[in-house]
N, C-alpha and C positions, 0 to 999 in steps of 0.2 A: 526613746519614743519621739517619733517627727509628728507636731502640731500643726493642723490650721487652725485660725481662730477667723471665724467672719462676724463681723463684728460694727457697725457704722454708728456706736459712741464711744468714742476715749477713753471714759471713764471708765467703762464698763470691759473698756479692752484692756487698762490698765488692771483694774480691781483681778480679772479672772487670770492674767499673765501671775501678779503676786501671788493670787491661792496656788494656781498651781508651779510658782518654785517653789513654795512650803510645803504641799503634799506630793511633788514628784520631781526634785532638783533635779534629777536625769534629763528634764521631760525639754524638746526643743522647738521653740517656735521658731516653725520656718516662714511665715507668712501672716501678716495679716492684712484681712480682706474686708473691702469696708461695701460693696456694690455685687449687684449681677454680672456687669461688665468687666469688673476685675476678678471675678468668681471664673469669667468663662476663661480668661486670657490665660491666667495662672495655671490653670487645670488644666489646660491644652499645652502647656510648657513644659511641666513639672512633674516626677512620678508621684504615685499618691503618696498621704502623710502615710504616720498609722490611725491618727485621727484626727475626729474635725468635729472643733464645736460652732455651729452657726446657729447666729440672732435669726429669729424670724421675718422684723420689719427690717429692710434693709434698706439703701442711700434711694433704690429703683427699682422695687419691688418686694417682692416675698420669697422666704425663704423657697415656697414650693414652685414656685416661676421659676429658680433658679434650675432646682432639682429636677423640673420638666426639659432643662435645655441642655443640662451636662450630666454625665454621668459620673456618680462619685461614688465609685466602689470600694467605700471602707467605712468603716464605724462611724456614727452622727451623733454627737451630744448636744441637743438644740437649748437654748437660750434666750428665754423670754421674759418680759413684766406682764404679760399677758397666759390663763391657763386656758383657753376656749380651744386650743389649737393642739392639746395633746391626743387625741383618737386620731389628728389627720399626721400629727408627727410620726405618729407608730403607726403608720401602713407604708412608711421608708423605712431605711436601715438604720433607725434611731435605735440609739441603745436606752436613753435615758431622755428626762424633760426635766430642764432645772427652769425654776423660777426666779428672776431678777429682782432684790438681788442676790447673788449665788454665794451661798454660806459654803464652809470647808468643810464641814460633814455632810450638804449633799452632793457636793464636788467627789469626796471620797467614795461615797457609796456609788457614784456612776463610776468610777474607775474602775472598783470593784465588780460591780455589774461585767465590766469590757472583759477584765481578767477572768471570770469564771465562762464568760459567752467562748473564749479562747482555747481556756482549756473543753470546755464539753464539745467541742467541733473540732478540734485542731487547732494548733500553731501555724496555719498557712498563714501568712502576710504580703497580701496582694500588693502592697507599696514597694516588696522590696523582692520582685522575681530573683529565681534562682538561672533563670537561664535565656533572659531576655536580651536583645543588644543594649546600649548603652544607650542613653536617650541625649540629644543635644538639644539645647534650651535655645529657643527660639525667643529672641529678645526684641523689644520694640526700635522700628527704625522713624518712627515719626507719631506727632499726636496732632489729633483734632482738637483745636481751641476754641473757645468764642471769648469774643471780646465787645461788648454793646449788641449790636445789629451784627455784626462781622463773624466770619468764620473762616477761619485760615488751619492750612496744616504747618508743622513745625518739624522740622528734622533734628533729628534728637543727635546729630553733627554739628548742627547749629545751637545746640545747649552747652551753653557753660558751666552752668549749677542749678539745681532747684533747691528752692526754701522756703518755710514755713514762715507766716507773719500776720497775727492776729486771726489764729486758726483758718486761716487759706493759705493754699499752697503756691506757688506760682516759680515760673519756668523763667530763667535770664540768657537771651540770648548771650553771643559774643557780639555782635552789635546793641549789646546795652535796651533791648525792648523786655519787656516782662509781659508774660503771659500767664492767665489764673489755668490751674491744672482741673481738672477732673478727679483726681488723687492725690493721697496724700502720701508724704513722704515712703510711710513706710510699703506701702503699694508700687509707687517707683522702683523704692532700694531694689524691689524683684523683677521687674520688668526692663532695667535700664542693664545693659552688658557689666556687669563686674570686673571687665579688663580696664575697661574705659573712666567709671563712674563708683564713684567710692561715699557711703555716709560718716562722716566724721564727726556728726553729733546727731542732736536732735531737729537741730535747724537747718541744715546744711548737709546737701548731697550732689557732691562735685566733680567734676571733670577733669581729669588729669591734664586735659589742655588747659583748664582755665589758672591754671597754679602759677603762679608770675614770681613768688618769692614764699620762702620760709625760714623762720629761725624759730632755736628751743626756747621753750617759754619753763614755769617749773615743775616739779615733777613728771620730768622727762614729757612733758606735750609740748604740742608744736604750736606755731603761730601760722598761719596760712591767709599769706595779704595774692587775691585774688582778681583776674581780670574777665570782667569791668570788676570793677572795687566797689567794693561797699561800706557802708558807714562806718561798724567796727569791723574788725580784719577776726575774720570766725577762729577760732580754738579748738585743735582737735581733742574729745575728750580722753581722758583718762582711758579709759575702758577700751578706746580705739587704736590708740595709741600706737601700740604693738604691732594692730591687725595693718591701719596706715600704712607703717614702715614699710612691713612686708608687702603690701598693694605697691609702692612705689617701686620696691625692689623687680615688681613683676610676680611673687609670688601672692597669687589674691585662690580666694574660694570661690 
């Protein structure tokens, strides 16, 4: 099962990623979406999940602003600290309205809900046509920045790496400028080409141009000393490790 999650607090993206590897290890987030604007980009890119849980208050607006501007034809588990908003949820394709924060028995009972709406209608799964062409992802060639009074665009040619540092995100050129993002790493990881741009931690999602040197550090991770450089020389993690190699190799998802 392919997940969105939208979602604009950490915590709370982190909290409902955890319940749900407990009650559905299967289950894969492909995306998480923290804005309207990365709601619209993504969804224009990428077939649908099988489902999607979305927070109501989001980075730039509301869940049903969003729902007014894209069409998202698959299941909705919305997610809120607020209940005033369940009669307007259920007149979209909500299956369910959990309350923040989201416990694992009502997490279950909305899955449950999806699995009986499936079988009493059918097994169609409109995320995953039986007979459609092949979709190619249309990836970002440039971002709007601001910086003070200023506003410049950046060409995502001219990014080296982007990195997270005291919960802001921000973009390094190869000329050594840094720019604050609009998004956050894991909103990049899907917008930036995966031939080119690889995350190798938490901190850190880089550019195969910007890789100046590596050697093995232990348990099989790597060191990755980066240009421009930066204060510590980042660590690919564990978990990546693997997936790295093969990105260098050429072979990426």
């Amino acid at each position: 099962m392919n997940i969105v999650i939208v979602e604009d607090e950490l915590p709370a993206y982190k909290r409902l990623t955890k319940l749900l590897q407990d009650v559905v290890p299967a289950a894969k987030i492909v995306a998480h979406l923290d804005s309207i604007q990365t709601c619209k980009e993504w969804f224009a890119t990428h077939p649908l999940p099988n489902l999607v849980f979305m927070d109501i208050h989001l980075a730039d607006g509301s869940a049903f602003d969003l729902l007014k501007q894209v069409k998202i034809e698959c299941p909705l588990i919305f997610t809120t600290a607020y209940d005033q908003y369940a009669m307007e949820a259920f007149k979209t394709a909500s299956i369910d309205y959990l309350l923040k924060p989201v416990k694992s028995a009502d997490l279950e009972g909305a899955l449950k809900k999806l699995k009986n709406f499936k079988e009493i209608f059918g097994n169609e799964d409109k995320s995953q046509p039986e007979q459609s062409p092949p979709q190619i992802a249309e990836y970002k060639k440039r971002f709007l920045v601001r910086f003070g009074e200023h506003i410049k665009t950046v060409s995502v040619t001219d990014i080296a790496y982007c990195y997270s540092e005291n919960k802001a995100t921000f973009a390094r050129t190869f000329e050594g400028r840094n720019y604050p993002m609009d998004y956050n790493l894991d909103a990049l990881e899907h917008m930036l080409d995966p031939q080119d741009f690889f995350r190798i931690n938490r901190q850190y999602l880089i550019s195969l141009k910007s890789i100046e040197e590596m050697r093995t550090y232990t348990k099989a991770r790597v060191i990755v000393k980066l240009n421009p450089t930066v204060k510590e020389q980042p660590v690919v993690s564990s978990e990546r490790a693997a997936d790295f190699k093969n990105w260098l190799a050429g072979e990426y998802k």
